[in-house]
N, C-alpha and C positions, 0 to 999 in steps of 0.2 A: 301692400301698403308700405309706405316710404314716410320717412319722419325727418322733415328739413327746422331751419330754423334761420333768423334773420333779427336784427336789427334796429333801429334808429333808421326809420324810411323818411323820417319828416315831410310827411305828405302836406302839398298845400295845394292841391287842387284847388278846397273851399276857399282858401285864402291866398290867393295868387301876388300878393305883394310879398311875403314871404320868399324870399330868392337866395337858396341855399348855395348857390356857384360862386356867390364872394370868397366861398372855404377852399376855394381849390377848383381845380378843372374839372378833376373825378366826380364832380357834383352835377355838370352840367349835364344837361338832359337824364337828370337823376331819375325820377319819375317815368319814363321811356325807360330807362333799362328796368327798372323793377316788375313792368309790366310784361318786357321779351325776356327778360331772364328766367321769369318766373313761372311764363307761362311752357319754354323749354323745358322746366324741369319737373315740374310738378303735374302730378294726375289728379285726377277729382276723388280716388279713393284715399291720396296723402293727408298727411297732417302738416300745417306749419307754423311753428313757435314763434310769435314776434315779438324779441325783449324790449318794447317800451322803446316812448318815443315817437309815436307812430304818426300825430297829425300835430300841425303848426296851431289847430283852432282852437279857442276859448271857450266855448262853450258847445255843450255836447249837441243844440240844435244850428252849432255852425260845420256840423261835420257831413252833411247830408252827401255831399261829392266825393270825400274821402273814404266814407264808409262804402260809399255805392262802387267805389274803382274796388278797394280789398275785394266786395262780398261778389265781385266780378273775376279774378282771377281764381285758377281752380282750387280744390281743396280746402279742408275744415281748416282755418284758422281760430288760434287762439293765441291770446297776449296780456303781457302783465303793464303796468303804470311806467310812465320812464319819465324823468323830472321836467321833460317840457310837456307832456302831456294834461296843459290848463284846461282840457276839457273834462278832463273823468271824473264822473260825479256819482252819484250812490248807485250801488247794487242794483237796485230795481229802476230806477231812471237806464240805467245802462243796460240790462235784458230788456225794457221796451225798446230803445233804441236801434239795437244792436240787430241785423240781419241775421238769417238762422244761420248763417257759415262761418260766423264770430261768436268767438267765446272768450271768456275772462278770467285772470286769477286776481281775487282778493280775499285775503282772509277763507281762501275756498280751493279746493282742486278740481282737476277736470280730468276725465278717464274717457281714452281712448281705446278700445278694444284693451289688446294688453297692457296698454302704459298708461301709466298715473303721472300726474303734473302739478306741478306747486309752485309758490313762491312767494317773490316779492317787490317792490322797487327797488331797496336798498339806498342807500345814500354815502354823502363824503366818509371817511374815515382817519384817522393818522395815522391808523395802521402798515399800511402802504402807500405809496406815489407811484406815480407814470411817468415822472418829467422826460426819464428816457428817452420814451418812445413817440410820444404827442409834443408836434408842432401845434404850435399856438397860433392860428391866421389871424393876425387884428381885422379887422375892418367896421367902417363906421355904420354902412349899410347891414352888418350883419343880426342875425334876427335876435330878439333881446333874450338874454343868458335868464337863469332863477337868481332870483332874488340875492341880496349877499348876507349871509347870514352869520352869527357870531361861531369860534369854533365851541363854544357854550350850546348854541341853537344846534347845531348840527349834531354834538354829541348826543344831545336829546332826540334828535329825529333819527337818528342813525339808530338809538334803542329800542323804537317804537317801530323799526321797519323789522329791527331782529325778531320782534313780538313776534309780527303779521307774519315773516317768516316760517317762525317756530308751530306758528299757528295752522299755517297752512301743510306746513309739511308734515304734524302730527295723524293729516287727514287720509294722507299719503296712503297707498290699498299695496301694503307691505307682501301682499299675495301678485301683484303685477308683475308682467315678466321685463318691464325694465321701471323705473322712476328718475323722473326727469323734473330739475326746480330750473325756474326763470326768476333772472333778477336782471335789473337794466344794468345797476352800476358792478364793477368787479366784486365778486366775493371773495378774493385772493390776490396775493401777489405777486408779481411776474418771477418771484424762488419760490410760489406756492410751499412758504411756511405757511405754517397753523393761522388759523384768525378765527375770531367769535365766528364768521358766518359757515367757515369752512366746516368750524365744530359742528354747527346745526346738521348740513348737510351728511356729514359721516355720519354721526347722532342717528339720523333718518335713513340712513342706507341708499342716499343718494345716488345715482348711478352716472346720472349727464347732468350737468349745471351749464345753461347757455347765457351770454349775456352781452351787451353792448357799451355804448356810453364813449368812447374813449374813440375820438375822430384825427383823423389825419393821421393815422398808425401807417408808417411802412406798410405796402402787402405784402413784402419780400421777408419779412422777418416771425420767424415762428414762434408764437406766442403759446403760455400757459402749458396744460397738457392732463397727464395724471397724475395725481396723488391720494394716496389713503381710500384706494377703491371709487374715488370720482374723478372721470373724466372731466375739464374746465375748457369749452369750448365759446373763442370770444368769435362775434357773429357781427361786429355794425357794418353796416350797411358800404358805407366807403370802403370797408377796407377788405370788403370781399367784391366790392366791385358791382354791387346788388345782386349778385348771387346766390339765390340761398344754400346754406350748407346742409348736405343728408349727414346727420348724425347718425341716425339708426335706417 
């Protein structure tokens, strides 16, 4: 058994006016490589983490195509909320929905034979920036961003993701032989000093933190790493090439 993880796939199957190649070339026939990359690497005994992000559609009965491509390529996936994800709707609407080889983290963990998994979405923060490393592509055509929120709103929302966090990682089976938390946005930053979220994870004896969100990164340039006993591995989608990565 092999434990990969992945990204920000912005599936639009369902929603094919959705045309994610205005961000760059590395987009085009995005959807094709995640189906041969994926299917290269991954066995039907694997597990694979997708940190959020994962469909262009609005509501959880516009996903019918996207859900059908995931629960088609091999092995048990499981995934956390990532901020364009306008479909994700309550717990029980989302295990009817959801194909038996999809699984979710909210407010809940999920235990794979020896690993345990938590998380959460996460949101903006002040704590860190990217500007660095993230080109900005304008384009008019491209698919519409969240909402714009006050940095008032966002500290609020940014507290209530630590909750769900805290919450889920309390859940964490501290007897596993590895634990691993999903969040979409960075929990750390790129000098992996201290942050609320980073504490959580040490807190909980974190082991792998995987996460997304941040598009158009160099893939030449080596991001994050270890600190304070957790590995910080960033997974979106572009910038591994839809690749998934084996963490464990």
């Amino acid at each position: 058994m092999k434990i990969w993880a992945i990204a920000d796939l912005h599936l639009a199957i369902s929603t094919p006016d959705k045309k994610m190649d205005v961000f760059g070339g590395n987009w085009k026939g995005y959807q094709e490589k995640i189906k041969k990359h994926w299917a290269l690497s991954v066995k039907p005994e694997d597990l694979v983490l997708v940190a959020g992000d994962i469909s262009w559609a609005h509501h959880i009965n516009e996903m019918k195509e996207d859900l059908e491509f995931l629960d088609s390529l091999p092995g048990t996936k499981v995934m956390c909320k990532g901020n364009h994800d306008y479909w994700w709707t309550s717990n029980g609407k989302m295990q009817t929905a959801l194909p038996d080889s999809i699984h979710f983290i909210h407010n809940n963990t999920f235990d794979f034979g020896p690993i345990s998994i938590g998380g959460s979405r996460l949101w903006d923060t002040p704590e860190y920036r990217f500007d660095k490393i993230v080109t900005i592509v304008p384009s008019e055509d491209a698919p519409p961003s969240k909402q714009r929120t006050t940095p008032e709103e966002d500290a609020r929302i940014f507290e209530r993701e630590l909750e769900r966090l805290e919450r889920s990682l309390k859940l964490l089976n501290q007897e596993a032989d590895h634990r691993i938390a999903m969040t979409h946005y960075p929990p750390i930053g790129l000098d992996l000093k201290p942050s609320c979220a980073s504490h959580l994870l040490e807190k909980y004896n974190v082991d792998i933190c995987v996460f997304g969100h941040l598009h158009n990164v160099p893939s030449d340039l080596s991001l994050f790493g270890e600190n304070k006993g957790v590995r910080y591995d960033f997974v979106a989608g572009d910038y591994l090439d839809f690749h998934p990565l084996r963490i464990l």
